[in-house]
C-alpha positions in Angstrom: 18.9 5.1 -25.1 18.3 1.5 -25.6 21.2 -1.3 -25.9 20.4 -4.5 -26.9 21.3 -7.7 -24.6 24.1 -10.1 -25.5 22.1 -13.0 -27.8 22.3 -16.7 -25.9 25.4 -18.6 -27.6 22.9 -21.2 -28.8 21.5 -18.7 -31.2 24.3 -16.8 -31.5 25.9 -20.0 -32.8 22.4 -20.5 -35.3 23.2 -17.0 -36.9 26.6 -17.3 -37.7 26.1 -21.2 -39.2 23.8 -20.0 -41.3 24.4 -16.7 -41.9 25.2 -17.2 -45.8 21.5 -19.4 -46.5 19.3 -17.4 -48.5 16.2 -16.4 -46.0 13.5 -15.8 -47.8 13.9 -19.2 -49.3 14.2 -21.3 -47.0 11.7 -19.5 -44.3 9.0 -17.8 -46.9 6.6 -15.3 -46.1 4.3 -15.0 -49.3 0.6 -14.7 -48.1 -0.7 -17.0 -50.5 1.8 -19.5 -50.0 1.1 -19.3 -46.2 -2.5 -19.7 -47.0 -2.2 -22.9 -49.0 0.0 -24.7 -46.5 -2.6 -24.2 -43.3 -5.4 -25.2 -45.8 -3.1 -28.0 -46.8 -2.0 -29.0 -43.1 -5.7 -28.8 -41.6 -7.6 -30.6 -44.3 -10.3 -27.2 -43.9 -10.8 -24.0 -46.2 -13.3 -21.8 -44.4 -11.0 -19.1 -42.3 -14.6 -17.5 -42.0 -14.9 -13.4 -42.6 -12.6 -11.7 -44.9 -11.7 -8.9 -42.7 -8.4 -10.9 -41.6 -7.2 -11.0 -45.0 -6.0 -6.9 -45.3 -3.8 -6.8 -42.3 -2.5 -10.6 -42.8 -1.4 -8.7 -46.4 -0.3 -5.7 -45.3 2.0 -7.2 -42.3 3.2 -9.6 -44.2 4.7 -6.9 -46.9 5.8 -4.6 -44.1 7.9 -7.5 -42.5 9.5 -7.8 -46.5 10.1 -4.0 -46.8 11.1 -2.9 -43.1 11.3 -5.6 -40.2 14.9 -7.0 -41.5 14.4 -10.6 -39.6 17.2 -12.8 -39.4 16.9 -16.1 -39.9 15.3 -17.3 -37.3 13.2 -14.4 -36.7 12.0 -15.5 -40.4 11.6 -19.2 -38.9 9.5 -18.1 -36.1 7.4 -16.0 -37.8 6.0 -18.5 -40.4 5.4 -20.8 -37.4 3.1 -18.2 -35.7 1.4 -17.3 -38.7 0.8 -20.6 -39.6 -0.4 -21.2 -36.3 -2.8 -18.6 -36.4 -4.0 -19.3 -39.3 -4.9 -23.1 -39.0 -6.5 -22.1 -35.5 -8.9 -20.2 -37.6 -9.3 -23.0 -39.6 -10.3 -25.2 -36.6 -12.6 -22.3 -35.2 -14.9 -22.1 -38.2 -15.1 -26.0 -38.5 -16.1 -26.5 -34.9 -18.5 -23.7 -35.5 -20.0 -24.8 -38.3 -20.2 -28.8 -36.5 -22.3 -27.2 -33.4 -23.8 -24.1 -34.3 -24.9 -24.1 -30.7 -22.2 -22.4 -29.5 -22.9 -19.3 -30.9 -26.1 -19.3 -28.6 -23.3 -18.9 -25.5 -23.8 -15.4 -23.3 -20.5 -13.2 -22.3 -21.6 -12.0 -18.7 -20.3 -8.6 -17.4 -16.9 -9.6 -18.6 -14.0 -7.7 -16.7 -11.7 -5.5 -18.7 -7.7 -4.3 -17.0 -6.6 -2.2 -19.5 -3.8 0.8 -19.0 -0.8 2.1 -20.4 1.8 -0.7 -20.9 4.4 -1.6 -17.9 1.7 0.4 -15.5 0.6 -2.3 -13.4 -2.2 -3.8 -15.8 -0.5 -7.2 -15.2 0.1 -7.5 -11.8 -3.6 -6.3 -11.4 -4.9 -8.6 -13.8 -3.3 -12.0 -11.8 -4.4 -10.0 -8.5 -7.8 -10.3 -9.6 -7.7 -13.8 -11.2 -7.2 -15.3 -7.9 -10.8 -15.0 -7.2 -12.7 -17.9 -8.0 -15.6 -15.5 -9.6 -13.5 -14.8 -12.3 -11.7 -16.7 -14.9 -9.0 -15.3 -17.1 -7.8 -17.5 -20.3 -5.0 -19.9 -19.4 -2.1 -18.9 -22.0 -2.7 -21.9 -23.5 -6.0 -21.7 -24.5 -5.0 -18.8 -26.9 -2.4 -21.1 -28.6 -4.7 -24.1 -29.2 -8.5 -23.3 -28.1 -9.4 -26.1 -30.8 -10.8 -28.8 -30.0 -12.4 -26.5 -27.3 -11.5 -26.9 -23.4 -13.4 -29.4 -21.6 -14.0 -28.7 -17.3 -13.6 -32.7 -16.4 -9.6 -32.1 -18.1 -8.6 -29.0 -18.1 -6.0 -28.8 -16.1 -4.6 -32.1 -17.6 -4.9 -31.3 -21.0 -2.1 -32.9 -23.2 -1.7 -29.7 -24.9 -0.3 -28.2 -21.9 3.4 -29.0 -22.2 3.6 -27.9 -26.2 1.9 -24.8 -25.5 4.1 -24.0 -22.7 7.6 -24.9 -24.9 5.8 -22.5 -27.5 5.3 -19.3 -24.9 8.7 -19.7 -22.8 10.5 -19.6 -26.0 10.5 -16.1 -25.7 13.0 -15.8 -22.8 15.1 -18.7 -24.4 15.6 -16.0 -27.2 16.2 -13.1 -25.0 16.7 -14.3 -21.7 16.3 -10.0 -19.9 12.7 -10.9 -21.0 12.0 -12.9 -18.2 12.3 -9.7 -15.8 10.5 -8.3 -17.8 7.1 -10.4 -18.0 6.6 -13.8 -16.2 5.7 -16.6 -19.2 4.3 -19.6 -18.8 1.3 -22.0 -19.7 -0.9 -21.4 -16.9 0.0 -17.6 -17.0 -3.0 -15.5 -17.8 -2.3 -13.8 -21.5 -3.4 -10.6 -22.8 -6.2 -10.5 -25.7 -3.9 -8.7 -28.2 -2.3 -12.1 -27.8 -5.8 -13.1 -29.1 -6.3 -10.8 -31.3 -3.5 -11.9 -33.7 -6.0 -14.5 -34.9 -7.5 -11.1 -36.9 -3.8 -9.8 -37.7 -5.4 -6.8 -36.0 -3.3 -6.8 -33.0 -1.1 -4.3 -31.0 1.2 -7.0 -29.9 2.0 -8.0 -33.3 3.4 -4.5 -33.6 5.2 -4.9 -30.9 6.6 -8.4 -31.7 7.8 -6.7 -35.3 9.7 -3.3 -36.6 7.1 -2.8 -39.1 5.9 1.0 -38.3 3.6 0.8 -41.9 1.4 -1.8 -40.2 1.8 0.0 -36.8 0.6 3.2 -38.8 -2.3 1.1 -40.6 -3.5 -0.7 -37.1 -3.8 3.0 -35.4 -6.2 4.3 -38.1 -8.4 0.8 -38.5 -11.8 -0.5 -37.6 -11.0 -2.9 -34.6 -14.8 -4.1 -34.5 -13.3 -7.2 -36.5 -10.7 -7.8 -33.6 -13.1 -7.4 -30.6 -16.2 -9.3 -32.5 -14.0 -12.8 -33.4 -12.6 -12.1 -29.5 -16.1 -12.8 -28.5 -16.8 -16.1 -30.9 -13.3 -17.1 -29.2 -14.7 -16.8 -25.5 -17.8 -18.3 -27.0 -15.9 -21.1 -28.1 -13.6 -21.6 -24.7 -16.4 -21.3 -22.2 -18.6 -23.6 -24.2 -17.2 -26.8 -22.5 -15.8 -24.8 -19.5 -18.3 -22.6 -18.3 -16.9 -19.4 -16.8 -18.8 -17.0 -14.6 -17.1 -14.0 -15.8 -14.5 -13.4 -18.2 -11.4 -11.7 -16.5 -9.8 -10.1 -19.7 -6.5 -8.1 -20.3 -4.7 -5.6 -22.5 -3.0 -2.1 -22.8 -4.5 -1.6 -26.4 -8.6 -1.6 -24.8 -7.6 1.5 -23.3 -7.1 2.9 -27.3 -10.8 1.3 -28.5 -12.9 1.7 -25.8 -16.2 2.9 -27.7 -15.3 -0.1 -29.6 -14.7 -2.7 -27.0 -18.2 -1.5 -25.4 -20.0 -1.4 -28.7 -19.0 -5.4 -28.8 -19.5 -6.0 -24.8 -22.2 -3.4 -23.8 -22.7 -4.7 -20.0 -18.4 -5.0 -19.4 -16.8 -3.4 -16.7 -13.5 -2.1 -17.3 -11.1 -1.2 -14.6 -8.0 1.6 -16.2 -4.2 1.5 -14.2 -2.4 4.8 -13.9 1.1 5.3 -13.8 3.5 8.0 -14.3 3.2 8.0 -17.9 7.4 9.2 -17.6 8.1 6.2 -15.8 5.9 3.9 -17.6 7.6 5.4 -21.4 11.0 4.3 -20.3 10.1 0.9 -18.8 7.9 -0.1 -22.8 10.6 1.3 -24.7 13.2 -1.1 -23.3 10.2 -3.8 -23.7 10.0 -3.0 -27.3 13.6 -3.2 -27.8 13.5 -6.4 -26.5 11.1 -7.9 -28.6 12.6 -6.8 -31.7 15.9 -8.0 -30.7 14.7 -11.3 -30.5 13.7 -11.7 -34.3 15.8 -9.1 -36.1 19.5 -7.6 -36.1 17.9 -4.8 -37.0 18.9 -1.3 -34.9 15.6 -0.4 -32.5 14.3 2.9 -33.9 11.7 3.9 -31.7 11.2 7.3 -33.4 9.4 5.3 -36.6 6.6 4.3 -33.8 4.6 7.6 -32.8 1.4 6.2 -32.0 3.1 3.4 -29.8 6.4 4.9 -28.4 7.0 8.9 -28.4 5.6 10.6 -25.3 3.3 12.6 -28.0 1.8 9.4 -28.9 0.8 8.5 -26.1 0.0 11.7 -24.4 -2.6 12.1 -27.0 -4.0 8.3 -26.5 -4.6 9.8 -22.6 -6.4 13.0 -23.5 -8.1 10.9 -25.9 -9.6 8.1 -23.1 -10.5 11.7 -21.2 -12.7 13.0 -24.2 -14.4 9.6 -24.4 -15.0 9.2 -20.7 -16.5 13.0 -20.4 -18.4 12.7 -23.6 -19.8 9.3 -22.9 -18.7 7.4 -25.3 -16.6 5.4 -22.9 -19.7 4.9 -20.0 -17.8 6.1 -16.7 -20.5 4.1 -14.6 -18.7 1.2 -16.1 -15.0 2.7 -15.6 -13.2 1.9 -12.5 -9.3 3.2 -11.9 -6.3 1.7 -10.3 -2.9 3.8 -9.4 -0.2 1.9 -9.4 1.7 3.8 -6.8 -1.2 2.6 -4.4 -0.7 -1.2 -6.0 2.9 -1.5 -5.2 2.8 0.7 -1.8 -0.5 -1.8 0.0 -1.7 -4.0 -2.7 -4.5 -5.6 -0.5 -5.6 -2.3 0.8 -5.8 -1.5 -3.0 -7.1 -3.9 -4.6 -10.0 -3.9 -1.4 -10.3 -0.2 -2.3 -10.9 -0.8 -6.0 -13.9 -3.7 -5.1 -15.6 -1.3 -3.4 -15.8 1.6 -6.4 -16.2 -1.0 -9.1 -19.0 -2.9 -6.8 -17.4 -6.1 -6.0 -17.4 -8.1 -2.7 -14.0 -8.5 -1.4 -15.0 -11.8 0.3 -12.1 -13.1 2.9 -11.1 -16.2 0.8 -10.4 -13.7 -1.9 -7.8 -11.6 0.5 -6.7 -15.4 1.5 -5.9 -16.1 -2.2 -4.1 -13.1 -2.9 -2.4 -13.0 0.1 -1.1 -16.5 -0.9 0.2 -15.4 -4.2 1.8 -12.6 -3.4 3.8 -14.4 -0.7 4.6 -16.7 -3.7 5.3 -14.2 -6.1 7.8 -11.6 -4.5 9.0 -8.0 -6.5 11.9 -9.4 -8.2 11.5 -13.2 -8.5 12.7 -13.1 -12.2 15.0 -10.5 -11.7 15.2 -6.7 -12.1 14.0 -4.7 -15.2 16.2 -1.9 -15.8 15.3 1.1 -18.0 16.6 4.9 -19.0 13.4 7.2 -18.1 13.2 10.7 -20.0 12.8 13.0 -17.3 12.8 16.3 -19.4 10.7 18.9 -18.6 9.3 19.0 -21.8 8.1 15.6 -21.7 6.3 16.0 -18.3 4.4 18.7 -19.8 2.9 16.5 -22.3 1.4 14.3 -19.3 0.0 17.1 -16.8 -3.7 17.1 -18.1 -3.5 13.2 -17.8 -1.9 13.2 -14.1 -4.2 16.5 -12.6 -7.6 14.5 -14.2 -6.1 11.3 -12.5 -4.4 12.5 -9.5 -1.2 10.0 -10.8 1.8 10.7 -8.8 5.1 12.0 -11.0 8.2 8.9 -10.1 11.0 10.8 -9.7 
């Protein structure tokens, strides 16, 4: 049901130039080689613990044996991984230059997690108007070393690479941009982060590599969530922060996890019609893929992500935690999207008051100021086919009774 987007002539015009190089020479993906060349480029050695090292492995040979990238998708990739890898680099040697840091506190950090395209990011830049919390500047995840400093952060000559670097995305596939709003300054999800483990949910989701996917559903995310936290260690060490305001779709799949690292968070679920919400990732994914492969999007080789199944089961599962305690409920606060887009003052007051916040009137100021800034449809309009089968409802009716999420018809 999904059709890929006409490509932008510019890289239209790449792919057929260079469409008889051999790939895999000129843009290589061998882990050790990939290893050698951030060692090489940084000067430093120490990527700290090992538990990167399996999924960096095991990614890299699924993108060999599945993803199909084209050339540029090739070219891309070793960029981010060598990104990723030297900022690792530079984490362990400003760690091991002021030990000190490790000594810093995450307070009550705030959590927005939910099902992907339900609302979690509209939410999350709703709630990062208030001056209480700070969410991570997209930047930040791209080049946290040296670590942020209050007296320039907003002028930091990082700024402008960092933003060429995240907007490339809707140079690729322009459709992205109505789909998710990029940008420096834009508040980034911590799967973003979380590719510094190669334990990451949007990595999936960047690549058609349904072995990793596979491998990432079954795995210990501890690693992920515990070198998230030397990461917020690192960034609010120079530029203190309150509370962390953090984001992602994939918390909502480790929650006994992400409590087990951050024991005192708060984490605040979206609901959507998980119907509507199917359609609306599945073009998303589609997307993505398109931007780095020619490769046909086959969304039935992606269970755990895609298929209603999937993620009917990830709902009932987030229920069995919640009633069993595993996932505290006293720390669990919802959000319905239908109530978001109908009053989103009224709902965001509303969801203060059960997750024991003050909704203080320069807070409705600032969000009143951003949504007049930031009207439905500023980027344009994401279009999407939406399974409406009977069957498929079925699969969600446990989820939307426990809930009380309204069926978009």
């Amino acid at each position: 049901m999904w059709t890929p987007p006409p490509r932008p002539e510019w890289l239209a015009a790449f792919l057929r130039e260079t469409r008889s190089w051999e790939a895999r020479t000129v843009a290589p993906l061998d882990p050790q080689e990939l290893i050698e060349t951030a060692q090489r480029n940084t000067g430093l050695t120490d990527f700290g613990p090992d538990d990167w090292r399996e999924p960096f492995e095991i990614l890299l040979r699924a993108i060999e044996k599945e993803a199909e990238l084209h050339l540029f998708g090739r070219l891309w990739t070793r960029q981010d991984f060598l990104l990723f890898l030297e900022t690792r680099l530079r984490i362990e040697a400003t760690y091991k230059a002021h030990p000190e840091i490790e000594d810093e506190v995450i307070d009550r950090p705030v959590f927005v997690t939910g099902l992907p395209r339900s609302g979690t990011s509209i939410l999350f830049e709703l709630l990062a108007q208030d001056s209480r919390f700070m969410a991570p500047a997209n930047w930040e995840f791209v080049f946290p070393c040296p670590p942020p400093e209050a007296a320039t952060y907003r002028t930091d000559p990082r700024v402008p690479r960092a933003h060429d670097l995240i907007t490339q995305m809707g140079r690729v596939a322009p459709t992205f941009n109505a789909m998710h709003e990029l940008g420096a300054w834009i508040p980034n999800e911590c799967g973003v982060a979380f590719r510094l483990s190669f334990r990451s949910q949007y990595l999936a989701a960047t690549l058609q590599v349904p072995s990793y996917s596979a491998w990432l559903f079954a795995a210990d995310q501890r690693p992920a969530y515990s070198y998230y936290r030397r990461l917020l260690k690192l960034l609010q060490w120079k530029n203190p922060r309150a509370h962390w305001l953090l984001k992602a779709p994939e918390h909502q799949s480790f929650m006994p996890t992400l409590f087990e690292v951050f024991p005192d968070a708060q984490v605040i679920v979206t609901h959507r019609d998980p119907v509507k919400a199917q359609g609306s990732v599945t073009n998303l994914m589609g997307t993505l893929y398109w931007m780095r492969s020619d490769q046909p999007f086959d969304a039935e080789a992606f269970e755990q992500l895609l298929t209603p199944e999937g993620t009917a089961a990830r709902l009932e599962q987030m229920i069995e935690w919640i009633e069993s305690g595993a996932a505290p409920a006293a720390q669990i606060t919802h959000s319905r999207y239908a109530d978001l887009m109908e009053s989103p003052i009224a709902a965001l007051e509303q969801l203060y008051a059960r997750a024991n916040f003050t909704f203080t009137e320069d807070v409705r100021a600032a969000v009143e100021r951003y949504l007049a800034a930031k009207p439905q449809g500023k980027f344009g309009v994401h279009h999407y086919a939406v399974d409406r089968t009977d069957s498929t409802r079925r699969l969600f009716a446990r989820y939307q009774r426990y809930f009380d999420v309204p069926s978009e018809e």
